[in-house]
VOGU-3710 file (C-alpha; in Angstrom, 3 decimals, decimal comma):
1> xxxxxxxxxx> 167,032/216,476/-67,066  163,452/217,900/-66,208  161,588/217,107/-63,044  159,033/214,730/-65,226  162,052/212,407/-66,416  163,429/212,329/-63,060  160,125/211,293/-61,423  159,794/208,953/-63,891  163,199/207,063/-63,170  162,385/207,066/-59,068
11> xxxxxxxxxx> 159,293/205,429/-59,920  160,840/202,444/-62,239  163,783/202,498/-59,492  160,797/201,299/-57,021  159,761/198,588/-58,848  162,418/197,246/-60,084  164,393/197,068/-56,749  161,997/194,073/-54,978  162,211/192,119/-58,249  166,653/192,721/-57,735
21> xxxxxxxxxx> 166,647/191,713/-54,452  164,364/188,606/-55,503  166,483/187,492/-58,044  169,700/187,414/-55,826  167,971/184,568/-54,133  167,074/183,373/-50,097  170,731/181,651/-49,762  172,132/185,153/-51,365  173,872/186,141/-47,573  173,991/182,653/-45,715
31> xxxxxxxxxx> 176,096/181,610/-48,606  178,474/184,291/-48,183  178,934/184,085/-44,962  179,657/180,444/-45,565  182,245/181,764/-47,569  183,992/183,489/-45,181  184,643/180,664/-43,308  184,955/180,611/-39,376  183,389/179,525/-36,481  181,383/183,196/-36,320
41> xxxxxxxxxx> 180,521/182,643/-39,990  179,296/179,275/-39,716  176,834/179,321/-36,956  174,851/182,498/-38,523  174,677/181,124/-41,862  173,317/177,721/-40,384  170,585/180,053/-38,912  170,010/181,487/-42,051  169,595/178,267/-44,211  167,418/177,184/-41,130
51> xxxxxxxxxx> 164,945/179,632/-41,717  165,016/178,642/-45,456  163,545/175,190/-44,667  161,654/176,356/-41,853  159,968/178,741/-44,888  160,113/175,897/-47,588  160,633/172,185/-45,820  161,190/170,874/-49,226  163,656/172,781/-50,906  166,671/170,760/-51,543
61> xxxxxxxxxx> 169,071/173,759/-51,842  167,910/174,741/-48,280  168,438/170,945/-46,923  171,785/170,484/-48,522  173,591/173,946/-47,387  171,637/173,142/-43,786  173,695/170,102/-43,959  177,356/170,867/-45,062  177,270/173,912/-42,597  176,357/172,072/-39,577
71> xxxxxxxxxx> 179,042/169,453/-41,044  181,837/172,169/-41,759  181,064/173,907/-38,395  182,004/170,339/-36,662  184,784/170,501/-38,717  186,328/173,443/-38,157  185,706/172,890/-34,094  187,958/169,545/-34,476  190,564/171,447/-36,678  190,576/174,268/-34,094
81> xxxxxxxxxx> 190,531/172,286/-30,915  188,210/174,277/-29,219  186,819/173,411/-25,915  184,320/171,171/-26,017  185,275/170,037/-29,772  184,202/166,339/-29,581  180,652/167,291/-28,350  180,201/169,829/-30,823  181,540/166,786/-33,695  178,773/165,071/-32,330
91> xxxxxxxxxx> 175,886/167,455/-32,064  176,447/169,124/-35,627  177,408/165,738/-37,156  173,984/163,969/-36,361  171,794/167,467/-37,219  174,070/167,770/-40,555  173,047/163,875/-41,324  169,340/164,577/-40,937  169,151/167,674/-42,830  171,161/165,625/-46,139
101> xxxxxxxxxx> 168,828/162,532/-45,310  165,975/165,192/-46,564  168,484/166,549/-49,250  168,594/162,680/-50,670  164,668/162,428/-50,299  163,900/165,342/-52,284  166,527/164,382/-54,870  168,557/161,666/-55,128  169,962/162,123/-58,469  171,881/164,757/-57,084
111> xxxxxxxxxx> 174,986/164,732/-55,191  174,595/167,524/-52,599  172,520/165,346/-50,319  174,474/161,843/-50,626  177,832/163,916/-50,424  176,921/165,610/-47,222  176,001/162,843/-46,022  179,168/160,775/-45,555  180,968/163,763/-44,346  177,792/164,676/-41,558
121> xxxxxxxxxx> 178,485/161,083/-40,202  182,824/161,243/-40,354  182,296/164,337/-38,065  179,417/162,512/-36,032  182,402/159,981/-35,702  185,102/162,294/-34,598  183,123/163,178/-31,450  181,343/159,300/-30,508  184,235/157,267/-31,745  184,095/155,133/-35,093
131> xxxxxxxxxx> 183,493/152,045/-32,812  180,388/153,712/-31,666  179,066/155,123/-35,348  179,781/151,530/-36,507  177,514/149,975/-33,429  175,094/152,663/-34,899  174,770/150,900/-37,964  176,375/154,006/-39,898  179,018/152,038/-41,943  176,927/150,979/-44,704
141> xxxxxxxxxx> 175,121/154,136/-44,960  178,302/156,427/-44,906  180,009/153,951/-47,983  176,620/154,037/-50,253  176,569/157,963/-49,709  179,921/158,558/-50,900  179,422/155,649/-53,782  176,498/157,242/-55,028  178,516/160,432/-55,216  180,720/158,925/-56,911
151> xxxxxxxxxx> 178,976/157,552/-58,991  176,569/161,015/-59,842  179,407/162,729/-59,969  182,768/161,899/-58,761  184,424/165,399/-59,537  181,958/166,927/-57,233  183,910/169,485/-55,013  186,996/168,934/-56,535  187,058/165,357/-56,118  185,821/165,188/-53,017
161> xxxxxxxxxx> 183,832/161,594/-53,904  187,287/160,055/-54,758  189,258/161,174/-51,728  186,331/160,279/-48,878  186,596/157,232/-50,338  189,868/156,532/-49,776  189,611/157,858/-46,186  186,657/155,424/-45,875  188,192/151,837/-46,313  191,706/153,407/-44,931
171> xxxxxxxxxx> 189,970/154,345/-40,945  187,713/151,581/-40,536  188,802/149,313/-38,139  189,901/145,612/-38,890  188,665/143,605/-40,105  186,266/145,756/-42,447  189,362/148,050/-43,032  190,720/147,549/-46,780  194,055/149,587/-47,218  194,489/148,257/-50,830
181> xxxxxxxxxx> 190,990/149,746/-51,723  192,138/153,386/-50,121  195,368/153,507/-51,963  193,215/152,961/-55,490  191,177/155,581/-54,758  194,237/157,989/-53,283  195,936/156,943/-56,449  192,723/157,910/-58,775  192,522/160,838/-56,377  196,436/162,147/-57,145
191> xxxxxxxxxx> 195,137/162,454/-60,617  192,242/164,679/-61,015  194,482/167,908/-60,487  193,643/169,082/-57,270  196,131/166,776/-55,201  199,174/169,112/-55,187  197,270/171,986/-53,098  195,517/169,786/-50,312  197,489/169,425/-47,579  194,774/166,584/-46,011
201> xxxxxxxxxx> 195,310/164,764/-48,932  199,133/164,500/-48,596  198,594/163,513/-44,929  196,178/161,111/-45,499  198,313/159,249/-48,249  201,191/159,843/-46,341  199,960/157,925/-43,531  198,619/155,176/-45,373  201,609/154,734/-47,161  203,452/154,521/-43,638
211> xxxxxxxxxx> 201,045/152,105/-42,645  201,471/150,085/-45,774  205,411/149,821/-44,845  208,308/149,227/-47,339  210,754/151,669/-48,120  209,932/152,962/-51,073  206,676/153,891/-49,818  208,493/155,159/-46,686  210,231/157,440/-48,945  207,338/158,507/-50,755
221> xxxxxxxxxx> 205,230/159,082/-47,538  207,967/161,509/-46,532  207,951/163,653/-49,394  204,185/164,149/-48,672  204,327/164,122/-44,940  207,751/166,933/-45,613  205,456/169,563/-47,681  202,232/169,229/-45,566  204,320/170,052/-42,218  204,662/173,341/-43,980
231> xxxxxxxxxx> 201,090/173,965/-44,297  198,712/176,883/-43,270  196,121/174,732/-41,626  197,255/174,136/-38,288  195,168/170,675/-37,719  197,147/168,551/-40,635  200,200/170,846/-39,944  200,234/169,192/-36,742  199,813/165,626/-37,752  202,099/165,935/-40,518
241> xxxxxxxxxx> 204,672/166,410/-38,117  203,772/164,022/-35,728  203,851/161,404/-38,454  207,549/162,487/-39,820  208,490/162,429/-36,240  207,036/158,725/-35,650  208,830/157,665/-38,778  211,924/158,927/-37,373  211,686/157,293/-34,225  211,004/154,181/-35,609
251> xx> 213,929/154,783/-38,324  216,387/155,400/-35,178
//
């Protein structure tokens, strides 16, 4: 290969290489880092999808990913324990709502925004108490979030819709709780396929079906409650086991 040709190959090299790096997009590394999951992780992709709306206020992508990694940040802080967890719930919770409050603006035939949404305020919860999200006037807006999900697109992250449903009515607080209501969405929920590997799922229906009494939902709540004790995610691990262990004190 002559000196020409090789010149010639540099040159398209140079200007093709801004036009690659363009077209792997502005959420190109805060998405992977979001992928990698962790604490670490989180917090520098949320500063990375920051400075996406900062640089475009109105881009829904931007909005959306601002909002599920402030939520899954709180998230993971609750899971882990960490000190300080139930401030942190409450601090990423209420930025994660605003940022999918703009999400919902900018397009609310979408589920991103709506979806992120419900979650933002669950975490808000976990660190003010749902007595003081309710006295908030949050209710109402947390079940139209995850109904308009639902109704977009209830498959959206692997069924996510159909199971924060069922959490919904199954944690409110009487009166407004409706157990009935959770267990028809749990039930729909066991169906889609993507029961069998979530371990919050099987503690969630466990416990409802504990709380629902009887023995053959006892017996069914234990066969959940059994394989999530086993599980890698320390958090539902944890309450899995506390739960068998309740049921056996009370069965004693």
């Amino acid at each position: 290969m002559n000196n020409r040709v090789i010149c010639s190959l540099l040159i398209v090299g140079l200007i093709l290489l801004p036009g690659l790096a363009a077209a792997e997009g502005p959420f190109t590394q805060a998405d992977q880092l979001f992928n990698q999951g962790g604490l670490d992780h989180y917090k520098k992709a949320i500063a990375l999808y920051q400075k996406a709306v900062t640089e475009n206020p109105d881009s829904y992508e931007a909005n959306w990913k601002s909002a599920r990694a402030f939520r899954e940040y709180g998230y993971t802080a609750k899971s882990q324990k960490i000190e300080g967890w139930k401030k942190i719930c409450a601090e990423y919770g209420k930025k994660g709502m605003q940022y999918a409050e703009k999400a919902v603006t900018l397009e609310p035939e979408k589920p991103g925004g709506h979806y992120h949404y419900g979650l933002s305020v669950g975490i808000y919860s976990d660190g003010v108490s749902i007595l003081t999200a309710l006295s908030e006037g949050l209710k109402n807006k947390t079940q139209t979030s995850f109904e308009r999900t639902y109704d977009i697109d209830k498959m959206y992250k692997k069924g996510g819709p159909i199971l924060s449903l069922g959490r919904f009515w199954a944690v409110l607080p009487w009166p407004m709780r409706d157990r009935k209501k959770a267990l028809a969405y749990y039930r729909e929920y066991q169906k889609t396929g993507y029961f069998e590997e979530n371990m919050e799922a099987h503690v969630y229906i466990g416990e409802l079906l504990v709380q629902l009494g009887g023995e053959e939902n006892r017996s069914e709540a234990r066969k959940y409650l059994e394989k999530a004790s086993t599980a890698k995610n320390a958090f539902f691990r944890d309450q899995a086991r506390a739960l068998l262990s309740k049921m056996d004190r009370e069965q004693g």
